[in-house]
N, C-alpha and C positions, 0 to 999 in steps of 0.2 A: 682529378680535380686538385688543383693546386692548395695549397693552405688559405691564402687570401682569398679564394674562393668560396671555399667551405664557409670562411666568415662572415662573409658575406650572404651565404645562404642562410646561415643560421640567424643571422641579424633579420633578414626579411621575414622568418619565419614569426620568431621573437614579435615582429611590428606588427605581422599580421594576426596572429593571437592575440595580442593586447587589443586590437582593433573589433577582435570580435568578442570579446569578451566584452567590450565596453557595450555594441550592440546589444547584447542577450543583456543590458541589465533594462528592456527596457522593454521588452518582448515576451511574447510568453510562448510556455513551453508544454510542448501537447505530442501525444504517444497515438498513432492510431494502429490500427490492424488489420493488417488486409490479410486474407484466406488465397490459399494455394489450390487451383482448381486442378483436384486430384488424376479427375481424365482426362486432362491434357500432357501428364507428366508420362517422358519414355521412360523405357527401363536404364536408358543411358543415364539420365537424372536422379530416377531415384533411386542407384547405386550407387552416384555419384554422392549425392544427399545423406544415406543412408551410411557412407564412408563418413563423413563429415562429421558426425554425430558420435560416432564409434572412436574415432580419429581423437576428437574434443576427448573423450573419456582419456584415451590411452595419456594423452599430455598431460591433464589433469593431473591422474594417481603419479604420475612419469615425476612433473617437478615437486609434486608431496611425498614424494619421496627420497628427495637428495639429500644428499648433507645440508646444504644449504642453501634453503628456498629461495633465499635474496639474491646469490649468485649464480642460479639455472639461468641456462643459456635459453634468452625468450624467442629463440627462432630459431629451433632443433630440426635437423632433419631426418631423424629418427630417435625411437626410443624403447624402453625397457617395458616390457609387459611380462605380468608374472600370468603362467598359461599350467593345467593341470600338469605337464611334464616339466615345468621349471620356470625360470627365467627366458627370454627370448626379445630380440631385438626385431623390429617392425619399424618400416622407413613412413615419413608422414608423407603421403601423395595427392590427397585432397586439401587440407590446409591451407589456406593461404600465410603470406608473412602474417601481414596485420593480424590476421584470427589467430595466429598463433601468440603473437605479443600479447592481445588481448586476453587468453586464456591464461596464461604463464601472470600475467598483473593482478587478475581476477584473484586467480591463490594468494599472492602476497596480500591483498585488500582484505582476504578474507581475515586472514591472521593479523593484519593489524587493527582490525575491526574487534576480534574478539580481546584483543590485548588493551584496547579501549576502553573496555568493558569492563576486564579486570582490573585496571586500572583506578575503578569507581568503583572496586569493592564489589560488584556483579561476581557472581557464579558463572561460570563461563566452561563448557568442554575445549574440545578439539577440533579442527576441522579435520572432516574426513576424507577417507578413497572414495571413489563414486562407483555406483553400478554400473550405470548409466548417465547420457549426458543429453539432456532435451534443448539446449539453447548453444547457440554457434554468433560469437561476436561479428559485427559487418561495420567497424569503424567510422569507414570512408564513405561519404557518396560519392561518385563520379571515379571510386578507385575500385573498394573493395565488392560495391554493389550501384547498380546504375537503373536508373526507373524510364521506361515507356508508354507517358500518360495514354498515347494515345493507340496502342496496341494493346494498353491495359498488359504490361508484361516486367520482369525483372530480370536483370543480367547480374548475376554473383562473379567474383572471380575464381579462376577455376574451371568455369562453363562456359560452353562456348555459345550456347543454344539459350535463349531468355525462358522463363518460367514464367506462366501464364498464372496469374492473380483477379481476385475479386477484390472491388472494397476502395480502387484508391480513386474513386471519385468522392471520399471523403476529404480528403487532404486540400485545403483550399487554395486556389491560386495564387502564385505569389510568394509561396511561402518559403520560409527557407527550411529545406533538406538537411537534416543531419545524421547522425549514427541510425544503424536498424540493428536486429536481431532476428534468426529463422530461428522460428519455434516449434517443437514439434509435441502435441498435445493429441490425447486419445482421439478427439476428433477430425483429428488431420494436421496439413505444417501450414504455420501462420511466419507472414514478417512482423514484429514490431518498427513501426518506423517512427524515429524524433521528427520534428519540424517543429521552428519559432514562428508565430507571429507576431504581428502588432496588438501590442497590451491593449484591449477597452478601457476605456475611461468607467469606471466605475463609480457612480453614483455613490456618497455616503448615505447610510440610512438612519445613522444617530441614535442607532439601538443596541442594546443590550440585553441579552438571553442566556439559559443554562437548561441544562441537561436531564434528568436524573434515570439514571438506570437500573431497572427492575425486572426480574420474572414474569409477572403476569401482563403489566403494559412494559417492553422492551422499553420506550425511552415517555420523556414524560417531561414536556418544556414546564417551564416558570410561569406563563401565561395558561396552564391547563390542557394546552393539548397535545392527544398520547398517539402512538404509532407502536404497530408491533410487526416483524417482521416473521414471517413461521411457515418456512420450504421443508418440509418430512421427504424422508426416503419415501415413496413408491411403493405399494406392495408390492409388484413385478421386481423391483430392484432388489429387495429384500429377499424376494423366491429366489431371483437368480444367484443370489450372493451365498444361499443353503444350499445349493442346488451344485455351485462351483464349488465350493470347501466340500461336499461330501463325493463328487466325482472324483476331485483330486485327490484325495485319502482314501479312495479303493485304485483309483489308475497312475494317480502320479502327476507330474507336469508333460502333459501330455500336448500335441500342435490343437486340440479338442479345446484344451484349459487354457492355453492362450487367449481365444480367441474369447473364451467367458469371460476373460478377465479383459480383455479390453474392451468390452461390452458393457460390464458393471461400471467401469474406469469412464465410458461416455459418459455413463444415467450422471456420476458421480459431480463427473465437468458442467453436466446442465443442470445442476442444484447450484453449484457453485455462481454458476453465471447469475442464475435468477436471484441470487442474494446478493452478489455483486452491484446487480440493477436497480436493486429496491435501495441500497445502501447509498447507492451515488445517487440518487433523485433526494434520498433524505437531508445528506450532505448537503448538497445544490442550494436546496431551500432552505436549509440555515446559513447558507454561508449568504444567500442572496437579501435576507430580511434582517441578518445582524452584521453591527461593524465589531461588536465584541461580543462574543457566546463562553461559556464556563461550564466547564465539564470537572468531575470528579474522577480521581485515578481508580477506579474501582477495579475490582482481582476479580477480572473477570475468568481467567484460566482458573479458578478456585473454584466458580462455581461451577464450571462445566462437571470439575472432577468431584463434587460433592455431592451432595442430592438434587442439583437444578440442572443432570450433566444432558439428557435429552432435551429439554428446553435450549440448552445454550446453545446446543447440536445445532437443533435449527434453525434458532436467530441467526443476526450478522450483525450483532451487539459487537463483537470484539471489528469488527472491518469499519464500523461506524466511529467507533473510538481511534483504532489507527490514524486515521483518515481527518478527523478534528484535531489530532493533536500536532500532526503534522503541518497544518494551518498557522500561519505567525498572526493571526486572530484570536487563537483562542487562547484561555487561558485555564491549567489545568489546575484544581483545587488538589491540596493531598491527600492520599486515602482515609488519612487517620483523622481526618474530620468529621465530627459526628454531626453531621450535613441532618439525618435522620431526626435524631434525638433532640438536636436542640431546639430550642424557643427563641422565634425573632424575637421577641417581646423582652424576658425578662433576661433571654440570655442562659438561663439554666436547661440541664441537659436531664430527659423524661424516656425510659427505655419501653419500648412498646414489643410487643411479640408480632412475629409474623402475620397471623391473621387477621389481626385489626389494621383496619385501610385507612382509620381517617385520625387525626394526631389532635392530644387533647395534652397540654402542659399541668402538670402534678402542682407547679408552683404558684402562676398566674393565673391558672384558668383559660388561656387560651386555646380555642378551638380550631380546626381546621380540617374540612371536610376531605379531602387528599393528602396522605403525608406523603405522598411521592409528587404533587405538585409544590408543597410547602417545601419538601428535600430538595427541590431545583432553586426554589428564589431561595434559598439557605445560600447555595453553592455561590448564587451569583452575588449574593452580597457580601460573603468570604470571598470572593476571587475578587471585586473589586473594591473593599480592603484592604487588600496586601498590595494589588498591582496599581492605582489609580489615586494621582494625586490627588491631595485633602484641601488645595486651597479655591473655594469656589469664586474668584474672584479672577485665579488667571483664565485666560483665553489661552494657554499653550501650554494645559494640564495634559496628559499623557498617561496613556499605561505599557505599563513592562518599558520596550525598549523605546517605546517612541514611533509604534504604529497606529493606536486611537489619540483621538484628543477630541478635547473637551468635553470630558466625560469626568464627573466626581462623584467620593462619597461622603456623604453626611453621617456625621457618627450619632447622631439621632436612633438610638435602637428601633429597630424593625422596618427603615424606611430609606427611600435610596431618595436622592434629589437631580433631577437632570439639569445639565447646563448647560447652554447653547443648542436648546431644541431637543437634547439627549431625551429620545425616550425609552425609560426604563421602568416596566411595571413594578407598584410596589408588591408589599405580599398581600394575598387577596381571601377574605373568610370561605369563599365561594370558588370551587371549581366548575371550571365550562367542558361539558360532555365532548371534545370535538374530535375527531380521529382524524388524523393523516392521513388519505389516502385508502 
């Protein structure tokens, strides 16, 4: 290919990414998962699979390991594995390019991810060597991996035979195809697969809401009502788990102890899902009933590790928080707000002990039959405070960056005022019994 060639390619490529990029800012962006139906795969496959995986690992440690991780070569065709007799060089055979560029980016990301962090003052390690490697990049559609709605099947590169799949009569018509990822999880191998659609038009609901997070009711809106999320290990899970640690400490890692452990490693995957499940239904409905919702940074990894660490175990308190904050809806109050202690009313701050549930101000006398319902409308009338224009007269008030509007606040202690239909409860003497769910 000649030079005015190449510039040309690169120019088209150039026009055609700017072209979709401009699409995706208007479409939305959705992950599904379709499952690998395990008794259809030969053993040609799943050696070939089970290379792949092995393969990802060796690259991995392979470019965390060079002098210089910026300058590894991202499509090696072979590499360095350190093996009980030494060093030893191993040719990559399953690999594709793409998956290989992908895996060799992945490490630079990660290192510049954690130098981000340190950068902001964050405690930050290392990224490490890997054991093991459960996720294999599939870039391309139509290159690296290719779909058969209607054989219900997947072609990877590399394979010459498609891989029979459950699940992708979720993905809806129409839609566009992007990157995937084969995963491979104790309970078999999954794709992840991207695809955009057409954004919904979304209704505004002209509300505003807040969070508060607790032990005994997991979350606890502004309006009174509470939700708790609480998956416990299994006593069979628990027997199996005593049962595996003390076979192995009389036999060893034995092909017996495998097979416990990835037994326990299921039960373990279907706790997780079920917290997953309750977590995103929660989400949902707050994201569906508010245009702005205020959560507090709370140390929730504090409590696990302190005295509330089996409670935390089982919530999905910390996935629920993830998950809101990552919303450009919400707005997060900071830790050091004593959301708790203080008083709409007069403003002054009244320290209460754990076991009293309902909050009574030392100063004003004010009562409130829930402090953890009173600790929510606290959070939300701090968060919009800080974030939300004060003059109730525009029509094109805003919060944060300029995703609500017309929404304010009144500096009227203990009361919020809506504008433009905004409804925002104020704080209320009375808590309503209501459970989520």
């Amino acid at each position: 290919m000649t030079s005015e060639a190449q510039k040309q390619k690169n120019a088209n490529i150039r026009r055609a990414g700017k072209a979709t990029r401009e699409k995706r800012k208007t479409q939305r962006c959705r992950v599904f998962e379709v499952k690998v139906t395990k008794g259809k795969l030969s053993h040609e496959k799943e050696e070939h699979i089970r290379r792949l995986f092995l393969e990802g690992k060796w690259l991995w440690n392979h470019t965390l390991a060079g002098d210089d991780v910026f300058a590894a070569d991202i499509c090696p065709k072979s590499v360095t594995v350190k093996t009980p007799d030494g060093l030893e060089e191993r040719p990559l055979i399953a690999l594709g390019s793409q998956m290989k560029q992908d895996i060799v980016e992945s490490v630079k990301t990660a290192i510049k991810g954690l130098a981000a962090k340190k950068a902001k003052g964050e405690k930050v390690g290392r990224v490490r060597f890997r054991k093991f490697c459960d996720s294999i990049p599939l870039r391309q559609y139509g290159v690296t991996y290719r779909i058969d709605f209607d054989k219900n099947t997947i072609t990877m590169q590399g394979l010459k035979k498609p891989i029979k799949v459950k699940g992708l009569s979720q993905i809806p018509p129409g839609a566009d195809i992007a990157n995937a990822r084969l995963v491979r999880k104790p309970s078999g191998l999954y794709f992840h697969i991207t695809v955009y659609t057409e954004a919904e038009d979304r209704k505004p609901t002209h509300a505003a809401g807040a969070c508060d997070f607790g032990i005994k009711k997991n979350f606890t809106l502004d309006d009174g009502r509470e939700a708790s999320i609480n998956v416990p290990e299994s006593k069979k899970l628990k027997r199996d788990q005593k049962r595996m640690n003390r076979l192995c400490a009389k036999n060893g890692k034995t092909k017996n102890h495998r097979k416990r452990v990835a037994r326990v490693r299921r039960d373990y995957e279907k706790i997780e899902n079920q917290k997953s499940d309750e977590a995103n239904k929660l989400v949902h409905m707050i994201k569906e009933e508010y245009d702005v919702f205020a959560i507090q940074d709370e140390m929730i990894k504090s409590w696990h590790s302190g005295m509330f660490g089996r409670s935390v175990q089982h919530s999905a308190m910390g996935k629920v928080k993830a998950k809101l904050k990552d919303s450009p809806r919400t707005i997060v109050v900071p830790r050091s707000f004593p959301s708790t202690q203080r008083c709409p009313i007069c403003g002054k701050d009244t320290k209460h002990p754990l076991s009293k549930r309902d909050y009574d101000c030392a100063f004003c006398g004010y009562h409130h039959n829930s402090r953890d319902q009173k600790s929510a409308s606290m959070i939300l009338m701090e968060a919009l405070k800080q974030n939300v224009c004060v003059d109730p007269h525009s029509k094109e008030s805003c919060v944060g960056h300029g995703h609500w509007r017309n929404i304010c606040y009144s500096n009227c202690p203990g009361k919020l005022s809506p504008v433009g239909g905004c409804n925002i409860p104020p704080g209320k003497q009375e808590a309503h019994g209501f459970s989520l769910g």
